[in-house]
Residue frames as qw, qx, qy, qz and C-alpha x, y, z in Angstrom:
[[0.000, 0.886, 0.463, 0.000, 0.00, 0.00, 0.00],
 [0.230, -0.852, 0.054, 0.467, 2.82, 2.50, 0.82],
 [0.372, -0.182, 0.653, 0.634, 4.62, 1.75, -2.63],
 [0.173, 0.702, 0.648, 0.241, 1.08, 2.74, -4.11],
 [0.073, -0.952, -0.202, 0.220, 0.62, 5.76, -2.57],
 [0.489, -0.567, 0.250, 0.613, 4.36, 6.65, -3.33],
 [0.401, 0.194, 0.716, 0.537, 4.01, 5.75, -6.87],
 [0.088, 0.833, 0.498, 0.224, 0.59, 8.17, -6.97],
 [0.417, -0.798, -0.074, 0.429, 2.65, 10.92, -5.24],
 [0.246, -0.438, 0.439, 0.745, 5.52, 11.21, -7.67],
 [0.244, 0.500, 0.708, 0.436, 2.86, 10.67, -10.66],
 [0.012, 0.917, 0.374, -0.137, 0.93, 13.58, -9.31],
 [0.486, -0.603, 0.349, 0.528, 4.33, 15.32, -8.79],
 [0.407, 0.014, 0.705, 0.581, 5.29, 14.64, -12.49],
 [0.188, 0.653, 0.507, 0.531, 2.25, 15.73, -14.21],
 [0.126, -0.911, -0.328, 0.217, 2.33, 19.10, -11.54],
 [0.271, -0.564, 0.436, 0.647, 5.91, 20.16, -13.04],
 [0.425, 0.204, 0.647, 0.599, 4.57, 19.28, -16.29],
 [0.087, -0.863, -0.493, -0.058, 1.55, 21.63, -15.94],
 [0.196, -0.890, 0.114, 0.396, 4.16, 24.68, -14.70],
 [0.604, -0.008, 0.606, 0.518, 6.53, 23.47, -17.27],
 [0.260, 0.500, 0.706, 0.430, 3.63, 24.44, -19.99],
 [0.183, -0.951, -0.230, 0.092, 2.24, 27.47, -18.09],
 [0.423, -0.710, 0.207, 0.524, 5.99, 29.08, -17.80],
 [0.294, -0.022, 0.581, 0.758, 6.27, 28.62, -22.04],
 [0.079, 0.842, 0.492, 0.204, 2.86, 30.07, -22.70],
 [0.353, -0.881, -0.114, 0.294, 4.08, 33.21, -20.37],
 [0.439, -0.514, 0.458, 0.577, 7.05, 33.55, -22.10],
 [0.376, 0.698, 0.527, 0.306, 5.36, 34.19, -25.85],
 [0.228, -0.200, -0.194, 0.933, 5.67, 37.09, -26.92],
 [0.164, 0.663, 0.641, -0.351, 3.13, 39.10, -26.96],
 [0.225, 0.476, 0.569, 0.632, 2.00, 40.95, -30.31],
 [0.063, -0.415, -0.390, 0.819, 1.20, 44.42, -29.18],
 [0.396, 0.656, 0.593, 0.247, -2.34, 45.82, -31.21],
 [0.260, 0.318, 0.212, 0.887, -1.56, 48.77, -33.77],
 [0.098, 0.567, 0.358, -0.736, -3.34, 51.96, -32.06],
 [0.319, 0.770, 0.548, 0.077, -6.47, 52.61, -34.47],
 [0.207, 0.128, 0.378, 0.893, -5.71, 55.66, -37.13],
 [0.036, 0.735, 0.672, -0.082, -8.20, 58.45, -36.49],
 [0.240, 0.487, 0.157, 0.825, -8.97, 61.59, -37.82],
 [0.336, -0.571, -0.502, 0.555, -9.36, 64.26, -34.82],
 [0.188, 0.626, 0.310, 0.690, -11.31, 67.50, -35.58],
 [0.124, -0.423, -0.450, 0.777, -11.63, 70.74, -33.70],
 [0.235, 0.504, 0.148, -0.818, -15.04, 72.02, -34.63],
 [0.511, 0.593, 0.468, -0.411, -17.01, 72.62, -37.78],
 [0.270, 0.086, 0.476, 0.833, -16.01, 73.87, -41.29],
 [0.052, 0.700, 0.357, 0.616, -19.54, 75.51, -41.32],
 [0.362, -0.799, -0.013, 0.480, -18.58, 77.36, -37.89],
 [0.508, -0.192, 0.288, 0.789, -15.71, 78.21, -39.41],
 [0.186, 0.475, 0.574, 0.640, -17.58, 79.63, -42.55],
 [0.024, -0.826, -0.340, -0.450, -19.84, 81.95, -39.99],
 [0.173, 0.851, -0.255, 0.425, -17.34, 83.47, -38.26],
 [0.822, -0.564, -0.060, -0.050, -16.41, 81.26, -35.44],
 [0.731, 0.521, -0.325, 0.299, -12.72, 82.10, -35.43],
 [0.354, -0.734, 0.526, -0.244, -11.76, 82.31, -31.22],
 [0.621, 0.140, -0.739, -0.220, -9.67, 79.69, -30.97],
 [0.787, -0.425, -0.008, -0.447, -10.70, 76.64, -28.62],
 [0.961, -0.226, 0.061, 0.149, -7.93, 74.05, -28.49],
 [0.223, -0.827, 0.455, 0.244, -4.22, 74.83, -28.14],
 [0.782, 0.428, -0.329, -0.312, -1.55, 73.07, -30.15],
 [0.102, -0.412, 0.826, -0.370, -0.23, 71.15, -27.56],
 [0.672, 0.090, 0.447, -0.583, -3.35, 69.67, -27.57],
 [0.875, 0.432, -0.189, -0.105, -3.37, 68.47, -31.09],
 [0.240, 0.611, -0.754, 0.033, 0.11, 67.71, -30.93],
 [0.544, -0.162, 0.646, -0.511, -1.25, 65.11, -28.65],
 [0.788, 0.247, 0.533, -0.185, -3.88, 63.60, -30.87],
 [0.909, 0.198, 0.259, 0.259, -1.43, 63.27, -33.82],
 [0.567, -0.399, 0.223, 0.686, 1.81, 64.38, -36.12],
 [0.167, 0.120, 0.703, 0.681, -0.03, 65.51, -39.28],
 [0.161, 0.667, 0.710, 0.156, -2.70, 67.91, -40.59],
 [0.025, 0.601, 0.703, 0.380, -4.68, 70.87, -41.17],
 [0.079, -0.761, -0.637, -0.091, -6.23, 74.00, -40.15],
 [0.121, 0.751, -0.096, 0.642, -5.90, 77.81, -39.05],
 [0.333, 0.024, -0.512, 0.791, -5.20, 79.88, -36.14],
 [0.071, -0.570, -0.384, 0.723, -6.81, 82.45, -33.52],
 [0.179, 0.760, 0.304, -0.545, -8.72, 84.75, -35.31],
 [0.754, 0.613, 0.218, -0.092, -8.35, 83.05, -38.31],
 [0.022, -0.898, 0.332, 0.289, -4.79, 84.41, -38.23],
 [0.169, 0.524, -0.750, -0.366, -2.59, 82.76, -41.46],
 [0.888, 0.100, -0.380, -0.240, -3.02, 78.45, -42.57],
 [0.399, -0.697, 0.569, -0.177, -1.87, 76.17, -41.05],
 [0.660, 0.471, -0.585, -0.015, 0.73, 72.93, -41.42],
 [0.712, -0.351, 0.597, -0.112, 1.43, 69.98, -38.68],
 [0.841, 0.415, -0.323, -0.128, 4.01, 68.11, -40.72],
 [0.701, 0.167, -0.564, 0.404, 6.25, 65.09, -39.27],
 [0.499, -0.590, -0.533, 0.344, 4.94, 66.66, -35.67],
 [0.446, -0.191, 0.124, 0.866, 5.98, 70.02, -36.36],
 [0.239, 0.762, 0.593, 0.099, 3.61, 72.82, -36.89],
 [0.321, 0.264, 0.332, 0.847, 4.03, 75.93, -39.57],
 [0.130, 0.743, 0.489, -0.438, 1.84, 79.04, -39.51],
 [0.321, 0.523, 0.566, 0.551, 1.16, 80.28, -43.23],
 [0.081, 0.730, 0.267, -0.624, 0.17, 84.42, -42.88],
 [0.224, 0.787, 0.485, -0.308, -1.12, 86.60, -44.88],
 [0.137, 0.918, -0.295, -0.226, 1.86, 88.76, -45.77],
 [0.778, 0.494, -0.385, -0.057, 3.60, 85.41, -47.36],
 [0.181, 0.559, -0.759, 0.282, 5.79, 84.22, -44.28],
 [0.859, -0.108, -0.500, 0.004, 6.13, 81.14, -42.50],
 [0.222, -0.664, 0.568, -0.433, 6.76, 80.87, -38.72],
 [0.551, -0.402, -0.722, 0.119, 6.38, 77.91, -36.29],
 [0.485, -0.576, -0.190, -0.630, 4.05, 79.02, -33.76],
 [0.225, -0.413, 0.634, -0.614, 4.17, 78.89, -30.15],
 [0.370, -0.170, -0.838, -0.362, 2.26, 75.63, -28.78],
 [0.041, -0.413, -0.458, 0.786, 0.44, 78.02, -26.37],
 [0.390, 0.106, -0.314, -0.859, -1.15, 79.55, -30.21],
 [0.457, 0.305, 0.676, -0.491, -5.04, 78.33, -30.07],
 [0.000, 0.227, 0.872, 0.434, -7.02, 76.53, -33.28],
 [0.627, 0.063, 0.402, -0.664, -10.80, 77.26, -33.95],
 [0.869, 0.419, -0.082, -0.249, -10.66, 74.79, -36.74],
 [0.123, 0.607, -0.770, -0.155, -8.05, 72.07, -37.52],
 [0.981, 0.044, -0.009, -0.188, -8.04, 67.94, -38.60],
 [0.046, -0.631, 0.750, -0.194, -5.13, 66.16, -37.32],
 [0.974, -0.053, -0.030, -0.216, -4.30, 62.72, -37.71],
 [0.404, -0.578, 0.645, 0.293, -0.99, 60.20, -37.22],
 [0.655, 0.468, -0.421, -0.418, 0.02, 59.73, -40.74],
 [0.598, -0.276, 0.751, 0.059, 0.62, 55.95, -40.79],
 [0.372, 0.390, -0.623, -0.568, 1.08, 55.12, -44.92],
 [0.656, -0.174, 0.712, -0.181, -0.69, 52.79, -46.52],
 [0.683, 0.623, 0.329, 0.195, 0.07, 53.59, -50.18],
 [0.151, -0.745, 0.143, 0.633, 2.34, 55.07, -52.09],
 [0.744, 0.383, 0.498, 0.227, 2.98, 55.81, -55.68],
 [0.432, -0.170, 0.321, 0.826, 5.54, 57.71, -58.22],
 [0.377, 0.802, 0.435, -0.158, 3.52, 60.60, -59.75],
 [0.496, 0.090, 0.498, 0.706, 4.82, 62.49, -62.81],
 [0.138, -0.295, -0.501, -0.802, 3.57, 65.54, -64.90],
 [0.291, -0.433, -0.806, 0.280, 0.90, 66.03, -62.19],
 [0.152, -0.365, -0.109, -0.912, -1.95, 69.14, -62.03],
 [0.284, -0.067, 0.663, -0.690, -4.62, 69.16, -59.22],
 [0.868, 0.107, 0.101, -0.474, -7.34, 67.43, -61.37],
 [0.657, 0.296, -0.691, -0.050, -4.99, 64.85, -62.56],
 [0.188, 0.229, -0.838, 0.458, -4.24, 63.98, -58.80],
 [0.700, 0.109, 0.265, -0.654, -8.01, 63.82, -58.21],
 [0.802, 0.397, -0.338, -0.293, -8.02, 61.26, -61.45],
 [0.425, 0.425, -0.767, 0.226, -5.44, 59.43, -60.07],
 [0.377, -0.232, 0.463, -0.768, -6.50, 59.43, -56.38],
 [0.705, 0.033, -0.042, -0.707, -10.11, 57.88, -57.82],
 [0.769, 0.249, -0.557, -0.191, -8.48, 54.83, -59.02],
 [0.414, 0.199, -0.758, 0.463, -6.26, 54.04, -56.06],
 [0.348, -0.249, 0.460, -0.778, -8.33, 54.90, -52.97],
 [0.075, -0.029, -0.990, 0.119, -10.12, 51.87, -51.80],
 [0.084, -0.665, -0.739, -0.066, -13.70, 53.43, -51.11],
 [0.208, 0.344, -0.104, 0.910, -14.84, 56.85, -51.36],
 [0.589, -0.688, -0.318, -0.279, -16.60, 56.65, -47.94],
 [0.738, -0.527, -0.062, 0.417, -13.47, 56.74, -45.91],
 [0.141, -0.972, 0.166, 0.087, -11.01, 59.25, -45.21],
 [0.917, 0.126, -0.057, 0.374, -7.41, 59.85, -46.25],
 [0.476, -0.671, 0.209, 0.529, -4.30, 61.39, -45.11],
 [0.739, 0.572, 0.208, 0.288, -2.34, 62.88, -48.31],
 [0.293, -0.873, 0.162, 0.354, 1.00, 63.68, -48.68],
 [0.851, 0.378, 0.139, 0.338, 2.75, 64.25, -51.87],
 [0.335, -0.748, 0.342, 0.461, 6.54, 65.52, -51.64],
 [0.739, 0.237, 0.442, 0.451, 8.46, 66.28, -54.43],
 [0.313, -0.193, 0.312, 0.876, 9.32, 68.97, -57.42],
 [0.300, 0.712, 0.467, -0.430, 6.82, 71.45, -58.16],
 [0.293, 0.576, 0.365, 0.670, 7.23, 73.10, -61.93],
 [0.060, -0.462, -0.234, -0.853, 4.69, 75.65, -59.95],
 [0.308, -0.340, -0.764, 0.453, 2.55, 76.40, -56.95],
 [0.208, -0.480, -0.204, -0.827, -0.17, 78.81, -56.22],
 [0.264, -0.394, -0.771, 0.425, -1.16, 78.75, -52.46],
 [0.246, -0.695, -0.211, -0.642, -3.24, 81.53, -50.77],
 [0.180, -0.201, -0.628, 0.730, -3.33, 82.47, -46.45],
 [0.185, -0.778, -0.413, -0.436, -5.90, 84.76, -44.76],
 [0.168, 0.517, -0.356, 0.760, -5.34, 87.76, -42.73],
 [0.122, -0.201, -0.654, 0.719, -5.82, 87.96, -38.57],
 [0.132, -0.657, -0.394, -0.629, -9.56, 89.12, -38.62],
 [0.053, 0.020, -0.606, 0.793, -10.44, 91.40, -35.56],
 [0.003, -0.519, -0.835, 0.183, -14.42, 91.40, -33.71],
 [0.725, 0.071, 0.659, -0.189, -16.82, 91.20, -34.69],
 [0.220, -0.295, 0.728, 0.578, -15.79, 88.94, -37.12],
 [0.685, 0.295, -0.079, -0.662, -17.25, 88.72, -40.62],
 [0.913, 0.053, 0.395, -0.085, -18.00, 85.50, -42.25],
 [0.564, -0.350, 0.584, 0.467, -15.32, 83.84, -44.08],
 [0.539, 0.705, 0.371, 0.273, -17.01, 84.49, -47.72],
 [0.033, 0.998, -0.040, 0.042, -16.31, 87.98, -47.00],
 [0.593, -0.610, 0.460, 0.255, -12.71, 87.15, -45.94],
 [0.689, 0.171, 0.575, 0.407, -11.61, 85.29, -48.93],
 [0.378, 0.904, 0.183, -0.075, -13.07, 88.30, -51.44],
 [0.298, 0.922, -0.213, 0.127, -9.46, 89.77, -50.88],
 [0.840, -0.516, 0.110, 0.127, -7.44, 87.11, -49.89],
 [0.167, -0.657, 0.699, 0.228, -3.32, 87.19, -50.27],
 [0.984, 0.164, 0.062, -0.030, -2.70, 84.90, -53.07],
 [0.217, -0.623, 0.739, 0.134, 1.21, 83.80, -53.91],
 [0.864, 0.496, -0.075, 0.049, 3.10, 81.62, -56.62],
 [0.326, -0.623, 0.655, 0.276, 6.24, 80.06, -56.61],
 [0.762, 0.541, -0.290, -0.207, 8.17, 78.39, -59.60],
 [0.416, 0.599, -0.602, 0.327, 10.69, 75.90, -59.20],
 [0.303, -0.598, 0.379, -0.638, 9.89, 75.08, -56.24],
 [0.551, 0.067, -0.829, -0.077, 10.47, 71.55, -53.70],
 [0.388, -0.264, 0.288, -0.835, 8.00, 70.92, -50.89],
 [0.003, -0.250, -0.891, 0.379, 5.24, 69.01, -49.34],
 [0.336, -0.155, -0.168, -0.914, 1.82, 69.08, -50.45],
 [0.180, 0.011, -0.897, 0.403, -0.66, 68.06, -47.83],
 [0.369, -0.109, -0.090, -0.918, -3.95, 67.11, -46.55],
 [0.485, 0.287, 0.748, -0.351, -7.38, 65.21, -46.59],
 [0.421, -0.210, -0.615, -0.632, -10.00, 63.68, -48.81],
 [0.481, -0.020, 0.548, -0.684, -13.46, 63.91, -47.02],
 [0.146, 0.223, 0.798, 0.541, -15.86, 61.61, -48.08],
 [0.141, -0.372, -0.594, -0.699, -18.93, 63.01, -49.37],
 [0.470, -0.571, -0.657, -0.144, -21.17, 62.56, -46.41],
 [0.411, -0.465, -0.393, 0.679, -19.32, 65.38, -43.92],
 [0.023, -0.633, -0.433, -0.641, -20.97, 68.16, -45.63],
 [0.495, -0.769, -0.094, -0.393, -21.55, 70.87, -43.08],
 [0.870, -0.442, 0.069, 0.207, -18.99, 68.84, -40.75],
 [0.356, -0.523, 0.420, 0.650, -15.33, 69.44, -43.18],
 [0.475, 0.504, -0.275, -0.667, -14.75, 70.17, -46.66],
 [0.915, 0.093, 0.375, -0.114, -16.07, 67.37, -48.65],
 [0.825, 0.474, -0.043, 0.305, -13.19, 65.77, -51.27],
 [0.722, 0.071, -0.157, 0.670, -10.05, 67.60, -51.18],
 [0.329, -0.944, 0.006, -0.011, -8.34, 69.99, -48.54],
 [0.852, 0.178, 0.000, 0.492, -5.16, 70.50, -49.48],
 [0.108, -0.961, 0.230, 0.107, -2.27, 73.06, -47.94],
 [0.722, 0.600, -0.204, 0.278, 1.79, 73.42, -49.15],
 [0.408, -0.861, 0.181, 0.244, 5.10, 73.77, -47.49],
 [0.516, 0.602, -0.572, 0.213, 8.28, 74.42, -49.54],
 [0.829, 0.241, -0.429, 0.266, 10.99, 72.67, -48.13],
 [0.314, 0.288, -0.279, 0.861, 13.31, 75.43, -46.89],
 [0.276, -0.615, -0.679, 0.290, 9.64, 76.06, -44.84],
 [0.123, -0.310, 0.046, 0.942, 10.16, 79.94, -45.91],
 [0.267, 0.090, -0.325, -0.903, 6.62, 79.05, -48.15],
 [0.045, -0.288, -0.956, 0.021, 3.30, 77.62, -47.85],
 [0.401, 0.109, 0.339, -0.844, -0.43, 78.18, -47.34],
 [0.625, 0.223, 0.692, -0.283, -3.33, 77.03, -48.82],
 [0.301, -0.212, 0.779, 0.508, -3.26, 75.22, -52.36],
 [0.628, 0.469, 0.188, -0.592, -5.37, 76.43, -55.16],
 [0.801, 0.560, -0.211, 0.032, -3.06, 75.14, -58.50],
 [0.255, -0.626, 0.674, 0.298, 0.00, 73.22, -59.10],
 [0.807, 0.506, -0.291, -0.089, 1.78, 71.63, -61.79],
 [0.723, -0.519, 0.456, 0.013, 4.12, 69.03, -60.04],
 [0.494, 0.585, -0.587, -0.262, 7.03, 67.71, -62.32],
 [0.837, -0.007, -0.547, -0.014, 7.64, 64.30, -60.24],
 [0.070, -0.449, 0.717, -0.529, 7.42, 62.96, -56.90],
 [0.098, -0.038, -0.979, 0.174, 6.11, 60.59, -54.16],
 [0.482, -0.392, -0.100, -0.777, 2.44, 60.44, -53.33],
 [0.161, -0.010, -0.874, 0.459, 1.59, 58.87, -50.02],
 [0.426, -0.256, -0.698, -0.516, -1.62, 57.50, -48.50],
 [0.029, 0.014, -0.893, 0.450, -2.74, 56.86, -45.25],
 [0.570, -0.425, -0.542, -0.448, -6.73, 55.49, -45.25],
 [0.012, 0.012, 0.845, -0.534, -8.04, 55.96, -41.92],
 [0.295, -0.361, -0.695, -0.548, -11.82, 54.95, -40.84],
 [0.354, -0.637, -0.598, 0.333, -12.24, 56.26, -37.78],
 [0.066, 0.594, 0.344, 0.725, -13.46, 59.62, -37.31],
 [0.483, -0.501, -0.562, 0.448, -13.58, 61.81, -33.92],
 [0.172, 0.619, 0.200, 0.739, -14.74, 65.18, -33.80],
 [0.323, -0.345, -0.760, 0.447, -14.16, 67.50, -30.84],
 [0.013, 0.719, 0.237, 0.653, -16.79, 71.09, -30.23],
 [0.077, 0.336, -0.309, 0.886, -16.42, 74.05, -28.53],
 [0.269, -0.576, -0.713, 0.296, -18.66, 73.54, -24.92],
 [0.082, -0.797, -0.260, 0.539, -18.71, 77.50, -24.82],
 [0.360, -0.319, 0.449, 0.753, -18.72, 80.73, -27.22],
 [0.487, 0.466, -0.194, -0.713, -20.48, 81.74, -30.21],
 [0.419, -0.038, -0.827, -0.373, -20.73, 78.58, -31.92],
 [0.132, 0.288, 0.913, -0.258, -23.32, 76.94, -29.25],
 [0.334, 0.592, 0.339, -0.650, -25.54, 80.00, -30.84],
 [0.058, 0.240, -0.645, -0.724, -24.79, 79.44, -34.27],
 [0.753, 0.255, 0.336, -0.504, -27.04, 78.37, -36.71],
 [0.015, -0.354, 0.824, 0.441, -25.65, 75.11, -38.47],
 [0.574, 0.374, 0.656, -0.316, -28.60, 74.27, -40.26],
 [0.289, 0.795, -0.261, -0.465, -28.06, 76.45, -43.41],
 [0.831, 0.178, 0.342, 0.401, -26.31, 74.28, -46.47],
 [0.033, -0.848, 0.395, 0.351, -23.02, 76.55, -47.31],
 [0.704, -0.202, 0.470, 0.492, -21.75, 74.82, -50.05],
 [0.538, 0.662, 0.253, 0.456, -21.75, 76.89, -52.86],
 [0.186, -0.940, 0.285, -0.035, -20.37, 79.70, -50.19],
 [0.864, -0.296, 0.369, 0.175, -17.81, 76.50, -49.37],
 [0.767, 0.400, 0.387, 0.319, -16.81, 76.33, -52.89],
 [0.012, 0.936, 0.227, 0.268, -16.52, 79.45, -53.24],
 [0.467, -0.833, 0.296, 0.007, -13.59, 79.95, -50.14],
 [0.849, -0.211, 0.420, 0.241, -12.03, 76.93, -51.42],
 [0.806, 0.437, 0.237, 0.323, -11.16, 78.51, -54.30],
 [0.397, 0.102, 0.079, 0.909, -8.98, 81.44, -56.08],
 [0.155, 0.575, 0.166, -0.786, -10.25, 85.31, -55.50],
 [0.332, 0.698, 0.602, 0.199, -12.58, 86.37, -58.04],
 [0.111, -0.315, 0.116, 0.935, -10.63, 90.03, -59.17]]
């Protein structure tokens, strides 16, 4: 009987070091860490923006936060703006380029971490061709994309907008006499978003596109170019996060109104 029990002891024994055995090579896997979700992060409206909503609300410490890449203006509307490779530009009016304190305040701005998931060699390249292109390669035009094409411009034709002071008019009026600017020759970063279709009233639907030269001494928002050859780059994201002002003239606004043809209108070149 005691040569039983002994026999059931070291059996138990045996299969309890096999059991920690197994448990101590599971634990010791490594562990696959999941990719942090790609999201576009807005501050505000595009039709605020349009009726004058231009205090800003979020700082750019803040954005810096929710990614390295994107979009939008300053305080009181005061020049374009550029978040490129974590680094943000301020585009003015009178044609210079600073980098901005990250104490300067956004009412408007889309910021995302650019994480590629395309790229392709573009050539001979004009802003509807890169639409035409675009169409083919984008997986669905219901989702959002990062765009960033670097390379050698032939040409460029950007535009900024001046510091507006209270009470402010609406951004149609702004544009009427905006600062436009052209460069020739010129190597840079051209940068942005495709919206799809369905954020009407929310950002600008299709393409939102701003510029930095290189040398960072040029940039603003991008009405024409004629690109001789570079890289276009992709990044598809499908998540979508939008944050609004809790206080201020926008809670009184009225975003009911359909402003695109005013939209269309800003997005483009001055009408002389």
């Amino acid at each position: 009987m005691t040569n039983i029990t002994s026999r059931i002891g070291r059996l138990v024994k045996n299969i309890f070091l096999y059991l920690l055995g197994i448990g101590v090579l599971v634990s010791c896997e490594p562990k696959t860490q999941p990719q942090q979700p790609v999201e576009l992060v807005q501050i505000s409206t595009i039709d605020a923006l349009m009726q004058g909503n231009y205090d800003g609300v979020a700082s750019l410490a803040y954005l810096s936060e929710t990614g390295n890449f994107g979009i939008g203006t300053f305080n009181a509307l005061d020049g374009e703006m550029v978040l490129l490779d974590g680094k943000f530009y301020q585009c003015r009016a009178d044609g210079t380029t600073k980098r901005p304190s990250l104490k300067t305040t956004t009412p408007f701005a889309s910021v995302t971490r650019f994480q590629q998931t395309k790229s392709i060699e573009l050539a001979d390249c004009t802003f509807p061709k890169l639409k035409s292109v675009f169409d083919t390669v984008m997986q669905s035009a219901n989702l959002f994309y990062a765009i960033k094409l670097h390379g050698n411009f032939e040409r460029v034709k950007v535009r900024s907008v001046p510091a507006q002071k209270k009470p402010y008019p609406a951004l149609t009026e702004v544009t009427k006499d905006q600062p436009e600017f052209g460069m020739v020759q010129v190597s840079g970063t051209l940068m942005g978003f495709y919206c799809p279709a369905f954020v009407k009233g929310v950002n600008v639907p299709g393409f939102h596109l701003h510029f930095l030269s290189d040398d960072h001494d040029f940039g603003g928002h991008v009405l024409e170019f004629e690109l001789n050859k570079g890289e276009l780059c992709l990044a598809e994201i499908s998540q979508f996060r939008m944050i609004l002002p809790k206080e201020g003239s926008f809670l009184e606004s009225d975003l009911t109104k359909d402003l695109s043809k005013e939209l269309e209108q800003v997005e483009g070149s001055r009408k002389d």
